[in-house]
N, C-alpha and C positions, 0 to 999 in steps of 0.2 A: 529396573527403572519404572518408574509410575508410569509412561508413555514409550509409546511405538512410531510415533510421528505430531511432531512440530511444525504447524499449519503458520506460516510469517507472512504479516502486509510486508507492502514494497516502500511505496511511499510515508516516509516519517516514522517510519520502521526498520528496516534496514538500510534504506536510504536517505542522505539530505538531497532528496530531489528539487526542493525548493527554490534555490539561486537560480537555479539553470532555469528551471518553467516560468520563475519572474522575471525576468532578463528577455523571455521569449514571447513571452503573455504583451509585456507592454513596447516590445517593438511592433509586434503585430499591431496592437491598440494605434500605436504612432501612426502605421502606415493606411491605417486606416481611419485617422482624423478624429479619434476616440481617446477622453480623459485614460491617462495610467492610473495602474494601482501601488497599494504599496505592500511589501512580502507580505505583512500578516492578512491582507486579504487572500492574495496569494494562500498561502500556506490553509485557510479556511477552506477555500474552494477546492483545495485536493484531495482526493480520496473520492465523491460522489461517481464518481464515471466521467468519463471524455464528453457526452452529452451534457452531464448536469453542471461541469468543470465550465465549459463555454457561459451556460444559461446565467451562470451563480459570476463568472467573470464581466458579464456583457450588462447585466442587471435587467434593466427595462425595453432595452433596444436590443436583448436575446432574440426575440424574435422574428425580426427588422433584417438583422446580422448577423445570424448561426451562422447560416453557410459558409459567409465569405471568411469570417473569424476561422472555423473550423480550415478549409481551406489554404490562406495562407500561415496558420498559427504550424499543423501538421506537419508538412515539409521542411520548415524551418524549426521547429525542437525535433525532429530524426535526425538534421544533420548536427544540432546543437546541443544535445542533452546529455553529454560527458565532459560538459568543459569545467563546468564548477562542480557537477553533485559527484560528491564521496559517501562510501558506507560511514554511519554512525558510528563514534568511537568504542571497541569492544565489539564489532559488530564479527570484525574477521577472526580475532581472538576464540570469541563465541563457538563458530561455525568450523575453527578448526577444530575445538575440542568434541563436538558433536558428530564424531565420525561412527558410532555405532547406534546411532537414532535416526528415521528417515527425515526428510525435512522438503517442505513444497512452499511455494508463492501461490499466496492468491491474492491478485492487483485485481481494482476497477480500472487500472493503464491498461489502455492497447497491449493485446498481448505482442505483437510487433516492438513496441517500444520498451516494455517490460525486458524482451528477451535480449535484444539490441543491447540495453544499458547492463547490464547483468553482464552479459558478453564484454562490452568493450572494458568492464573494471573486471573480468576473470574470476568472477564468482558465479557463473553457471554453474560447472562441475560442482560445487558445493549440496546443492537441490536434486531432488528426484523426479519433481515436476515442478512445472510451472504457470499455471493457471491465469489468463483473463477470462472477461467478460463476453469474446464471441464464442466462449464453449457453454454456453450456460443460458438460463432463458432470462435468467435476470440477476444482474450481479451483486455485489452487497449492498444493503443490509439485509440484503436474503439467503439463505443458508445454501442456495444451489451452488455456489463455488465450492462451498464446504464439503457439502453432499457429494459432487461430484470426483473430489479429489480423495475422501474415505473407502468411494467404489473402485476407482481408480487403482489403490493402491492398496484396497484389501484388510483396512483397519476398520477394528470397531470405534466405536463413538468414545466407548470410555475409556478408549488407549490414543488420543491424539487431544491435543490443546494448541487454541491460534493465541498467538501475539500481534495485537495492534495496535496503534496509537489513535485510533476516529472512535465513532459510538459501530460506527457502520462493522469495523470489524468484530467489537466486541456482542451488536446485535445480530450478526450473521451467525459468529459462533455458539451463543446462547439459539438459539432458532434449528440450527442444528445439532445440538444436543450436546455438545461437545465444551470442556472447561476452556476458561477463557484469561487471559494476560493482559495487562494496560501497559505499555511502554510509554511510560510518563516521559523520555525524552523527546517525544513527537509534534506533531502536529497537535495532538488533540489537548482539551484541559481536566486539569484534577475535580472541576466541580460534576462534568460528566461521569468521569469515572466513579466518581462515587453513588450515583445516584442509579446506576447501573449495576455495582456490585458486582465487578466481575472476581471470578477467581482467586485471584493477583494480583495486586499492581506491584510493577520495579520500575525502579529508577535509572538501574544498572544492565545494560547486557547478560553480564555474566552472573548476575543474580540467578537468570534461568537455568541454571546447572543446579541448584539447590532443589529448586522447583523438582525437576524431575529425575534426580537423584532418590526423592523419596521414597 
């Protein structure tokens, strides 16, 4: 196999975590007497981190209202965040055939929330590790998730490649030295991808079986 380990974001990547954190996002907004948004705001603002998620959700009264957004948004997507989001189609497909390649998460989600959802849809056991942002000094588009999870688990650079749908995860993995995948079903768009160059782009899941077949 080309590869000894397949590095996957969480959100817009192997998850449609999106329904669920919009549905969460603007009740919080509600209860706090603040315009809604609509998904594809939604869907823009995920991926930066829990920090920059808020700032990029709140806009100009981010700093007004972190805390209290952070606060009551928190509690309420822990107990909500499996009721709409499913893995991407192909996603379990994928992951059942990749049983003799290692495979790890590295989310800018809470690693709590990360593990939580992962858990409640039964695709833990699938990964080897699972990576946030409080292991790390700075999370993506900095290579230390990356970094950390190569020492981690003993791979060199030129034997593991990430798949993500943001620039953040395709600039993390270029940054750490490692080839890189666009899951064009995500979150992210084709005009970034391209101006990035990464590795890869698919369309498909199971495209990545060719990939590292090679």
């Amino acid at each position: 196999m080309a590869y000894d380990l397949i590095i996957f974001d969480l959100d817009g990547t192997l998850l449609d975590t999106a329904p669920d954190v919009h549905r969460c996002v603007n009740d919080t907004l509600k209860k706090m007497s603040l315009p809604t948004i609509d998904l594809q705001q939604t869907k823009a603002a995920i991926g930066p981190g829990p920090d920059n998620f808020a700032k990029l959700t709140l806009g100009e009264l981010a700093e007004e209202k972190f805390k209290e957004f952070l606060a009551l948004f928190r509690p309420l997507y822990f107990r909500e965040s499996v009721t709409l989001t499913r893995s991407f189609p192909n996603i379990e497909p994928l992951l059942l055939k990749l049983t003799s390649i290692k495979k790890a998460v590295a989310s800018n989600k809470s690693l709590r929330f990360s593990l939580h959802i992962l858990d409640a849809l039964s695709m833990t056991p699938f990964f080897d590790l699972v990576v946030g942002p409080e292991l790390v000094d700075k999370p993506k588009p900095a290579a230390d998730m990356i970094e950390y999870i190569l020492d981690a688990m003993h791979i060199e650079k030129n034997k593991a490649i990430i798949v993500g749908d943001t620039d953040n995860d395709l600039i993390a993995g270029k940054a750490a030295g490692i080839d890189t995948c666009a899951a064009s079903w995500g979150y992210g768009n084709d005009r970034i991808f391209h101006e990035l160059k990464p590795n890869y782009i698919i369309k498909d899941p199971l495209e990545l079986l060719q990939i590292i077949s090679h």
